[in-house]
DOLOVO-914672 format. One record per residue (C-alpha): residue number from 0; residue in three letters; chain; x, y, z. Coordinates in Angstrom, 2 decimals. Layout:
BEGIN
NODE   pos   code   unit         X         Y         Z
NODE   NUM    ALA      A         X         Y         Z
...
END
This chain:
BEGIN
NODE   pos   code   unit         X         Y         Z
NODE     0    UNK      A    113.13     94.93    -52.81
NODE     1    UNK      A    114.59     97.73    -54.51
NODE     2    UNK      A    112.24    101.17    -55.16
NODE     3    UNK      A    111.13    101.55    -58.51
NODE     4    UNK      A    112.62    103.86    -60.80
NODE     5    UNK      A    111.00    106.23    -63.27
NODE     6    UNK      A    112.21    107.96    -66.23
NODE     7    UNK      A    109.62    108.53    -68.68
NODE     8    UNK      A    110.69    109.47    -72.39
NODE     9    UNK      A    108.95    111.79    -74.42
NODE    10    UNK      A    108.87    112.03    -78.38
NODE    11    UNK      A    106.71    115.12    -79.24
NODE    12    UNK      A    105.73    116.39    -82.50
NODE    13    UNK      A    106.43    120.09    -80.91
NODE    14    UNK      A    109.40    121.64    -79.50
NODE    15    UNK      A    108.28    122.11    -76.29
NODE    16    UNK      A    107.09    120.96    -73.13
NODE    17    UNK      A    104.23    123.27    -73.19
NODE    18    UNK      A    102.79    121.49    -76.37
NODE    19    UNK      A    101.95    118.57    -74.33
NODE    20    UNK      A     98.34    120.49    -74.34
NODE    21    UNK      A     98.43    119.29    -78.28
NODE    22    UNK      A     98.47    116.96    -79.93
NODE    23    UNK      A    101.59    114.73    -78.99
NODE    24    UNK      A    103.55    111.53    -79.72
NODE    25    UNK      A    105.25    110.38    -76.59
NODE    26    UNK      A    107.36    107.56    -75.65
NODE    27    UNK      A    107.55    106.43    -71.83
NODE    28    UNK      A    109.24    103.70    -70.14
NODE    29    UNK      A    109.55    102.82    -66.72
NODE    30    UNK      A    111.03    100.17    -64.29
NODE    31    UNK      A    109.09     98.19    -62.32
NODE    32    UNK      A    110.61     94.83    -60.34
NODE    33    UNK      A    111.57     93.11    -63.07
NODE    34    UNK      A    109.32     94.65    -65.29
NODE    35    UNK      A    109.98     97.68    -67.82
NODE    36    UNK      A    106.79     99.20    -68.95
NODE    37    UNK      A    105.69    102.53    -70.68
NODE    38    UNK      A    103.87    103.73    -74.27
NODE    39    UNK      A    104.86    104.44    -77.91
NODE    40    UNK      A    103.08    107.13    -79.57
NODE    41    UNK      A    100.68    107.89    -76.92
NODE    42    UNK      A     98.89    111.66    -77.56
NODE    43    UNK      A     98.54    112.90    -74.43
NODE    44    UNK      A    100.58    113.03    -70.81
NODE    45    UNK      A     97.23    111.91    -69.37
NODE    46    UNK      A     97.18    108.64    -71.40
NODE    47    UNK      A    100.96    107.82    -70.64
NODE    48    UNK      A    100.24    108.64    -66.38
NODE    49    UNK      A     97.04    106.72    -66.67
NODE    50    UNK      A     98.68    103.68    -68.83
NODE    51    UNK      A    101.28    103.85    -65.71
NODE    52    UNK      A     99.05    104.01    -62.62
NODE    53    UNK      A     97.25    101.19    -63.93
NODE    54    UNK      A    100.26     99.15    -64.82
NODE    55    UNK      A    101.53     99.64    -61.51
NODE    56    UNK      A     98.51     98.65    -59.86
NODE    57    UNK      A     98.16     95.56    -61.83
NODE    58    UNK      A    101.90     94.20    -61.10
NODE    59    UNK      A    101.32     94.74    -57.30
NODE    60    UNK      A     97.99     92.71    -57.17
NODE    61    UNK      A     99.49     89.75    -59.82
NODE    62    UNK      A    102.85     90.15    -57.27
NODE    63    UNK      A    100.57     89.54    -54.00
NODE    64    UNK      A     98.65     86.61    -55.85
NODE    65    UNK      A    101.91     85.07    -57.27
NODE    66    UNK      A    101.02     83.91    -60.46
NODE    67    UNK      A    103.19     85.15    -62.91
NODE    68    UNK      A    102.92     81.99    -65.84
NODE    69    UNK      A    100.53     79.52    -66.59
NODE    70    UNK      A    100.30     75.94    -65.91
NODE    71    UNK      A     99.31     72.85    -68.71
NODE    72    UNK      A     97.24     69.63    -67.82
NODE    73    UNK      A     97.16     68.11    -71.72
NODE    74    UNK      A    100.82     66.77    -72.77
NODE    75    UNK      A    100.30     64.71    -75.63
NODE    76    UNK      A    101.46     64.08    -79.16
NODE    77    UNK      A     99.70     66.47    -81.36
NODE    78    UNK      A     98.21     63.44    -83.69
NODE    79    UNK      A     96.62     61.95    -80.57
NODE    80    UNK      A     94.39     64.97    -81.16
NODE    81    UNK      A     93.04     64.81    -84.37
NODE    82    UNK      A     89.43     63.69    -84.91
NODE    83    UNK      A     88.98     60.16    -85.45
NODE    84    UNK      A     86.19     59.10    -88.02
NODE    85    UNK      A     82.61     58.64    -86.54
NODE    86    UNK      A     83.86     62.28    -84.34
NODE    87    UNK      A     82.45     65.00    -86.69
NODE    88    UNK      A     78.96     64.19    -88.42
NODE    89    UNK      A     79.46     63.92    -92.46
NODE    90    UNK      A     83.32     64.26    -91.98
NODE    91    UNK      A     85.70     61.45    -92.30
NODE    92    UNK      A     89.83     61.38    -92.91
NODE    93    UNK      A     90.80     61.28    -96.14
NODE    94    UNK      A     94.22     59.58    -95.17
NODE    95    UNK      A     96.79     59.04    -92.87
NODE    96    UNK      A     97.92     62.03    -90.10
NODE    97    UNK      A    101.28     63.93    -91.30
NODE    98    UNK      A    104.05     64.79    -88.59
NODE    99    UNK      A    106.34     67.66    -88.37
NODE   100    UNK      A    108.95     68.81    -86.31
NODE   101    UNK      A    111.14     71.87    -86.02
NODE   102    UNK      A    113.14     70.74    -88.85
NODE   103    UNK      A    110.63     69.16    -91.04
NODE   104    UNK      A    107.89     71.85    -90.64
NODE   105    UNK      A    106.24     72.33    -94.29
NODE   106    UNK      A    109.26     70.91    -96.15
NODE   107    UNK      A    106.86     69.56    -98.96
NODE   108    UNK      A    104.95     72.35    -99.74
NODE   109    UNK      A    105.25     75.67   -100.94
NODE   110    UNK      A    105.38     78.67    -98.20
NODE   111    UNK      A    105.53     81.92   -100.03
NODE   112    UNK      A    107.96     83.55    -96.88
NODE   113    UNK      A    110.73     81.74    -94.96
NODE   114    UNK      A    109.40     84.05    -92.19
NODE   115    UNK      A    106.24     81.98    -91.89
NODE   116    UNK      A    108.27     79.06    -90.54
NODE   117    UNK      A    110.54     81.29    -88.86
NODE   118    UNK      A    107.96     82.89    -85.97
NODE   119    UNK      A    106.61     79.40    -84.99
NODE   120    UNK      A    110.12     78.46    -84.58
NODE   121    UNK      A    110.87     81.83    -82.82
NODE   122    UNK      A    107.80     80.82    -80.66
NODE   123    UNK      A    109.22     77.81    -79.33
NODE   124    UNK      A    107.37     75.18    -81.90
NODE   125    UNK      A    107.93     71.57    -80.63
NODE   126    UNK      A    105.93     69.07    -82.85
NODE   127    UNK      A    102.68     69.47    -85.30
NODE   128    UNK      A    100.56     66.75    -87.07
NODE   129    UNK      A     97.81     67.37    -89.44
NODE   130    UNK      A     94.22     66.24    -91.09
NODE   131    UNK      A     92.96     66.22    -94.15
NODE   132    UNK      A     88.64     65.68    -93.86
NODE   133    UNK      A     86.56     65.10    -96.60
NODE   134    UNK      A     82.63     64.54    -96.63
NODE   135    UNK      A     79.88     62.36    -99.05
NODE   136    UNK      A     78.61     65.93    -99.52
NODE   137    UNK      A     81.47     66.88   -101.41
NODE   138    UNK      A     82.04     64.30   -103.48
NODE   139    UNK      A     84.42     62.65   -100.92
NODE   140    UNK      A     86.98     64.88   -101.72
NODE   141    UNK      A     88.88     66.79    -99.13
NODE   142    UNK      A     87.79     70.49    -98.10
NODE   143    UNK      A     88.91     71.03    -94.40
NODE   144    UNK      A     92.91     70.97    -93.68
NODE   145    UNK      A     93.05     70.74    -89.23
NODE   146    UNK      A     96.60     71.66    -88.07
NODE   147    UNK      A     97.53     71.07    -84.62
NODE   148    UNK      A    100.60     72.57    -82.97
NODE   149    UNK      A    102.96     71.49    -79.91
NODE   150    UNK      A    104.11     75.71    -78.70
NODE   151    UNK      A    105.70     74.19    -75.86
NODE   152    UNK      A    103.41     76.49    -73.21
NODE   153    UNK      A    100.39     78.23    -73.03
NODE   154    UNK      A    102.12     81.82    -73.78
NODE   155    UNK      A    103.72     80.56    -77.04
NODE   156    UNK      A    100.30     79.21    -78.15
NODE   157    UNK      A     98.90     82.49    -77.24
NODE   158    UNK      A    101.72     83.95    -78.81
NODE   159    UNK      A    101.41     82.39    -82.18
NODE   160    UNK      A     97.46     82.77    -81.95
NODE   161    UNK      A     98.06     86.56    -81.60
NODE   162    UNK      A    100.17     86.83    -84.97
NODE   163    UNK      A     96.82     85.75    -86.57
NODE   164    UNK      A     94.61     87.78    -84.59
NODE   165    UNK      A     93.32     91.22    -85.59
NODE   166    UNK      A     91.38     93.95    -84.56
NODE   167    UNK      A     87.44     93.23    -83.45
NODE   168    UNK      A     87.44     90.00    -84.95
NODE   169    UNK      A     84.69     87.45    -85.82
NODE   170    UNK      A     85.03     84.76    -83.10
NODE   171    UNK      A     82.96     81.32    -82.10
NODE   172    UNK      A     83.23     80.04    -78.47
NODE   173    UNK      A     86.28     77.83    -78.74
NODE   174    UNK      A     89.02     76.91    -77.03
NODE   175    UNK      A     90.08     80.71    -75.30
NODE   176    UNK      A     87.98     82.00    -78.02
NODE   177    UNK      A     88.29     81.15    -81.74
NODE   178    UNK      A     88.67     83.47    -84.42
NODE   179    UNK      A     87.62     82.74    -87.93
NODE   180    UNK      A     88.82     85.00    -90.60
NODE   181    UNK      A     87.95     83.91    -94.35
NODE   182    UNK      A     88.49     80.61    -94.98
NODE   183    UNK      A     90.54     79.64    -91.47
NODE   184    UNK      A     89.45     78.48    -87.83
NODE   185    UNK      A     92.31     79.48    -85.47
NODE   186    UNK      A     92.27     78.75    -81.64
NODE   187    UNK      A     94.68     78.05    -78.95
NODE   188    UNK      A     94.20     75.95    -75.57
NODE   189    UNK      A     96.95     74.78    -73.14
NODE   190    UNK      A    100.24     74.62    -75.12
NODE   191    UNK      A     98.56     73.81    -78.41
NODE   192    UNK      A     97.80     76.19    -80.97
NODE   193    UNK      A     95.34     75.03    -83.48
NODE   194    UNK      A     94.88     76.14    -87.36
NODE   195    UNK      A     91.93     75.11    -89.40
NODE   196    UNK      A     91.68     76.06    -93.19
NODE   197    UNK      A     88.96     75.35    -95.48
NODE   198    UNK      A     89.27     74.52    -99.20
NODE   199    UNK      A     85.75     76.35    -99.95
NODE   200    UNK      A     83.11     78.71    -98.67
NODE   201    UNK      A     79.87     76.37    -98.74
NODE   202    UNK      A     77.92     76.63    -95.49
NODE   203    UNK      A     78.72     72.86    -95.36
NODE   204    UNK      A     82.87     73.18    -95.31
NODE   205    UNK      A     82.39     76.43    -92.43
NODE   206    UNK      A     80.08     74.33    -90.24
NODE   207    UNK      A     82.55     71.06    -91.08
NODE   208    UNK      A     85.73     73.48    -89.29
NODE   209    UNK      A     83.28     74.60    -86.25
NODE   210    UNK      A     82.86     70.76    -85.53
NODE   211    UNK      A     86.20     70.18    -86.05
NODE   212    UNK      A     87.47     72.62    -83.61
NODE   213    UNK      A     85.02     71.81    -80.87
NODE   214    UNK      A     86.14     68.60    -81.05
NODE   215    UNK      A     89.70     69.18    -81.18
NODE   216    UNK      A     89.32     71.70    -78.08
NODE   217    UNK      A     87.19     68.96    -76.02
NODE   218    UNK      A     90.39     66.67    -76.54
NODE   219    UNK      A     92.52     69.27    -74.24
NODE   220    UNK      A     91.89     68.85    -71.41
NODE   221    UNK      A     93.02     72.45    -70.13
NODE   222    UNK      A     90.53     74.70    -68.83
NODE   223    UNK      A     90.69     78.59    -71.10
NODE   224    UNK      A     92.87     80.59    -69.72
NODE   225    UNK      A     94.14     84.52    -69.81
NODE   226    UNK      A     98.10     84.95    -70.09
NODE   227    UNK      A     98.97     86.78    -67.27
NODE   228    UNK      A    101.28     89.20    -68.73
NODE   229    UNK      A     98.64     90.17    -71.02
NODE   230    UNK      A     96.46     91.12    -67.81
NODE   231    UNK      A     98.56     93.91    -66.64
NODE   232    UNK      A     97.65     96.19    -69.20
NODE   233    UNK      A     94.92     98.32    -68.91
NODE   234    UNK      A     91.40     97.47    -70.03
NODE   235    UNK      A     89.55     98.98    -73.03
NODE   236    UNK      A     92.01     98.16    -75.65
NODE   237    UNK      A     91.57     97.71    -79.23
NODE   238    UNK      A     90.00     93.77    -78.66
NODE   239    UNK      A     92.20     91.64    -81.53
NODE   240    UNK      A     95.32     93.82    -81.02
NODE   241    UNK      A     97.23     92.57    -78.71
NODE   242    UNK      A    100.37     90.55    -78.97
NODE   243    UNK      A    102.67     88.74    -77.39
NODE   244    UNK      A    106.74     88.32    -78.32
NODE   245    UNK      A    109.45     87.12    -76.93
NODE   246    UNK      A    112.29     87.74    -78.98
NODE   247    UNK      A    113.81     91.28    -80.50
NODE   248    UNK      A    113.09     89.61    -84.47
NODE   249    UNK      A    109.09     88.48    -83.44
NODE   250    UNK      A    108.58     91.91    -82.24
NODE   251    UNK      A    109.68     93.66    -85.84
NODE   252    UNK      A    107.46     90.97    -87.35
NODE   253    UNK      A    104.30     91.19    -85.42
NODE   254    UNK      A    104.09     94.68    -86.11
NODE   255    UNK      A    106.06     97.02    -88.49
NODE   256    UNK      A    104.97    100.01    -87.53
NODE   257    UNK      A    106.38    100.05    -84.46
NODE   258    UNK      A    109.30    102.55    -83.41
NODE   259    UNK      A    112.80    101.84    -84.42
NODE   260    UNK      A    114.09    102.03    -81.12
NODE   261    UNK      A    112.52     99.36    -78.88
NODE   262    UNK      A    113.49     97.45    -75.51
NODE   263    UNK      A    116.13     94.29    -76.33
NODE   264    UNK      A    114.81     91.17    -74.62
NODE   265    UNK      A    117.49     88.11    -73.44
NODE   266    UNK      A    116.32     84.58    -73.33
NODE   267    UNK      A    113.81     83.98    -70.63
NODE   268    UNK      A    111.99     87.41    -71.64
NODE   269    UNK      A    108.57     88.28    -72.74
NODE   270    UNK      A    106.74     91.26    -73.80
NODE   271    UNK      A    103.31     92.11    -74.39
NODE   272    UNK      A    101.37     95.06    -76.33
NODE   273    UNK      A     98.07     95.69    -77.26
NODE   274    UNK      A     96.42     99.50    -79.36
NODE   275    UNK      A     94.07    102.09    -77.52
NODE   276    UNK      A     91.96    104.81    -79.21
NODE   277    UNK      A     92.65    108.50    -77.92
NODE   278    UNK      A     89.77    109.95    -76.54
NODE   279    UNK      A     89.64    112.96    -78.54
NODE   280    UNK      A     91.67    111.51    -81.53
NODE   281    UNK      A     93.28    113.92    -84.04
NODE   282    UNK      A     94.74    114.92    -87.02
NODE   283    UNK      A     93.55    111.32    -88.29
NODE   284    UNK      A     95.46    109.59    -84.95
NODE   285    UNK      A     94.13    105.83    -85.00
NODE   286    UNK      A     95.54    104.45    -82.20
NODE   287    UNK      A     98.93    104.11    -80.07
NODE   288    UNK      A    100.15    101.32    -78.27
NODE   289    UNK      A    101.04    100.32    -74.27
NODE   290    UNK      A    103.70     97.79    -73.52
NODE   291    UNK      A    104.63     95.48    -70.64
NODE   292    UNK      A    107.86     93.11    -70.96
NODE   293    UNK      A    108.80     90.62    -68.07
NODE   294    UNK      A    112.52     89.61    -67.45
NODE   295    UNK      A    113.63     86.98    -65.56
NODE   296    UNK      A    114.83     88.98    -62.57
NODE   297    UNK      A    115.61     92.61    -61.43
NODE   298    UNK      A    118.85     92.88    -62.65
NODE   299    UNK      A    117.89     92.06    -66.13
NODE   300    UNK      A    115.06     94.41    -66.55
NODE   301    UNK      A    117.91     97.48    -64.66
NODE   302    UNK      A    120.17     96.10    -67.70
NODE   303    UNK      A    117.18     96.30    -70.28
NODE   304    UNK      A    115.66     99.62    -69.25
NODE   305    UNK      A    119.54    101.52    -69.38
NODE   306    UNK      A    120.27    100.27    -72.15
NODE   307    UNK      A    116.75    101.29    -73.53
NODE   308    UNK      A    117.29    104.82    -72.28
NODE   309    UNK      A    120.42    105.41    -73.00
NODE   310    UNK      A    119.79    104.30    -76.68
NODE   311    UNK      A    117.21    106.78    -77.03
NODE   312    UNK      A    119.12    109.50    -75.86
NODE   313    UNK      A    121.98    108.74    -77.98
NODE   314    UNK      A    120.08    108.57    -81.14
NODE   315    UNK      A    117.84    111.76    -79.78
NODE   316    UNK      A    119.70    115.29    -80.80
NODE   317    UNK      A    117.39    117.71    -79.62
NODE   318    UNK      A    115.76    117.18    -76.16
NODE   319    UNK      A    115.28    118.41    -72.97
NODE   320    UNK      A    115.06    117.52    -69.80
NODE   321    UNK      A    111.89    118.10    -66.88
NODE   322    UNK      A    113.07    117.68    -63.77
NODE   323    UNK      A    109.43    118.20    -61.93
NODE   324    UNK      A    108.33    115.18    -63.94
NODE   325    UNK      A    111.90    113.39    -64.28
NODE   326    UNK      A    111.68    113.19    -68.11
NODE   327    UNK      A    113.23    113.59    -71.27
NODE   328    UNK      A    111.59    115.33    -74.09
NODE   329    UNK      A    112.69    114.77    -77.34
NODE   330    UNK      A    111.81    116.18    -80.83
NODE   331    UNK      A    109.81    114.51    -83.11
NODE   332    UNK      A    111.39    116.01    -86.35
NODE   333    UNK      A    114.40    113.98    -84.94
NODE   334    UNK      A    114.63    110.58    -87.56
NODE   335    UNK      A    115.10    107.69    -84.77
END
C-alpha cells in the first residue's frame, strides 16, 4: 500500500506564519488511500491537526472492519409503499397513486427552480410515486401530500435527506431520524427518501404526517443505518450540518458559501462535510467546515489531490512555503 502523503494548505487572514497564534482561515488537504481529506476555513492549526489525527484514525479502523458502503434489504416500487386506507386512523386516499420517473418528475406542476429537479437527478433518482390523504375531520378534503422516492442506495437517500436538513433540527423517531421543519415530514431509510408536506398547521394534519411516516418507515424493511463516509469525521459537529455530494455541481448547491476552489470528483466519487464551532470563536467566526471525499481507488484520489493542489497554488500569488510542517501558506487578501 503506498505511504500517505501530506501537504496541508493554508489560507490565512495574516501574512505570516507566526499569525497562526490569531485568528486564522486555513485550508488543508491531505491524501489518505483513496481518500483526500482536510478543512476550509478552520481558525486554528490545532483544529486542522486535530480534524486530521482523527480522520486518520477513523479510515484505519473503517479499513480493518471493511465496510466502506451500505447494503439495502427493501427493493420495491415506491407505490407499493404508500399507506393503504384502514393504515392511518382518520386518514384515507383521496385518489389514485401518481408515478414519476427521471423524465417525468413534477412535469405537471409548477417548481419555482429547475435546480429542484436537478439535485434529485444529480443524486441518482430512479422512480417516485405519491399520496394525496384526506380525513372526515377536514371536510374530506385533502391536507397531507406523502412523497416517496427510489435514490437508488442508501447514500443518495441520505444524500438528498441532507439537502433538507439543517442545523439542530426538530426531529421525531423515524426512519434514521425524521426531521420536521414547518409544514414537511422528511426521512430517509434504505434507498428511499421520503417527503411529507402538509396543506395546514392544525394539530390534526401534524399528527396525520407522524402516522403517515411511521407507517411508511415500517413498510422498509431496512434496519437505520449511519453512512459510513459520514462516520469518519470527527464527532461534535454542528448536528443538521452535514452533507453528502457526489458530484462537482451538488457540492456548489448544497452550500454556497463554500470556497471557490474545491476538490473535482469523477464518477464513482463521494464527499462528505459537516460545520464545527471554534472553541474560542472570534471576530463573529460561526463555524468552519471538515471534509472527507472517497474515490474509487488510489490512483484517483493521487489524480484528485494534484490537481487540487496544484490549482490552489496557481490561483494563490502570495504564499510561502514551511518545510518543518510541509505546507503552503497563502494570503488571505489573495481573491481565489
Amino acid at each position: 500500500m503506498k505511504l500517505h502523503s501530506t501537504i496541508v494548505f493554508c489560507i490565512l487572514l495574516l501574512m505570516t506564519f507566526m499569525s497562526c497564534q490569531q485568528q486564522e482561515n486555513l485550508i488543508s488537504v491531505q491524501q489518505e488511500d483513496g481518500y483526500i481529506f482536510g478543512t476550509w476555513n478552520a481558525p486554528t492549526l490545532e483544529s486542522v491537526k486535530h480534524a486530521r489525527t482523527e480522520i486518520l484514525n477513523s479510515i484505519k479502523l473503517q479499513n480493518q472492519a471493511g465496510k466502506n458502503s451500505l447494503t439495502f434489504l427493501t427493493d420495491v416500487a415506491p407505490e407499493t409503499l404508500l399507506p393503504q386506507n384502514g393504515e392511518i386512523h382518520d386518514w384515507v386516499r383521496s385518489r389514485k397513486p401518481s408515478t414519476y420517473n427521471p423524465k417525468t418528475l413534477y412535469v405537471d406542476r409548477f417548481i419555482p427552480s429547475e435546480d429542484q429537479i436537478t439535485i434529485y437527478k444529480e443524486f441518482g433518482f430512479q422512480s417516485q410515486a405519491e399520496m394525496e390523504y384526506q380525513s372526515p375531520k377536514y371536510e374530506s378534503v385533502p391536507f397531507i401530500l406523502l412523497e416517496i422516492f427510489d435514490m437508488g442506495t442508501p447514500e443518495n437517500a441520505f444524500g438528498i435527506f441532507s439537502v433538507n436538513n439543517y442545523p439542530n433540527p426538530k426531529f421525531e423517531w423515524v426512519g434514521c431520524k425524521a426531521i420536521i421543519s414547518g409544514k414537511y415530514i422528511w426521512f430517509w431509510k434504505g434507498k428511499y427518501f421520503v417527503q411529507i408536506e402538509g396543506y395546514g398547521i392544525a394539530t390534526g394534519i401534524r399528527n396525520g404526517m407522524v402516522e403517515l411516516a411511521k407507517v411508511t418507515a415500517k413498510k422498509i424493511q431496512d434496519k437505520p443505518q449511519k453512512i459510513p463516509l459520514l462516520e469518519l469525521l470527527p464527532n461534535k459537529y454542528i448536528r443538521g450540518s452535514e452533507r453528502l455530494w457526489t458530484t462537482h455541481w451538488l457540492l456548489r448547491h448544497v452550500d454556497k458559501s463554500l470556497p471557490k476552489i474545491v476538490p473535482e470528483l469523477e464518477d464513482g466519487a463521494s464527499g462528505v462535510f459537516a460545520k464545527y464551532l471554534p472553541k474560542k470563536p472570534k471576530n463573529n467566526r460561526k463555524h468552519y467546515y471538515v471534509f472527507v471525499i472517497k474515490y474509487p481507488n488510489v490512483a484517483a484520489a493521487e489524480k484528485a489531490y494534484t490537481l487540487y493542489r496544484n490549482t490552489l497554488v496557481q490561483e494563490m500569488v502570495n504564499f510561502e512555503t514551511d518545510p518543518n510542517a510541509d505546507s503552503i501558506l497563502i494570503d488571505q487578501q489573495v481573491d481565489y
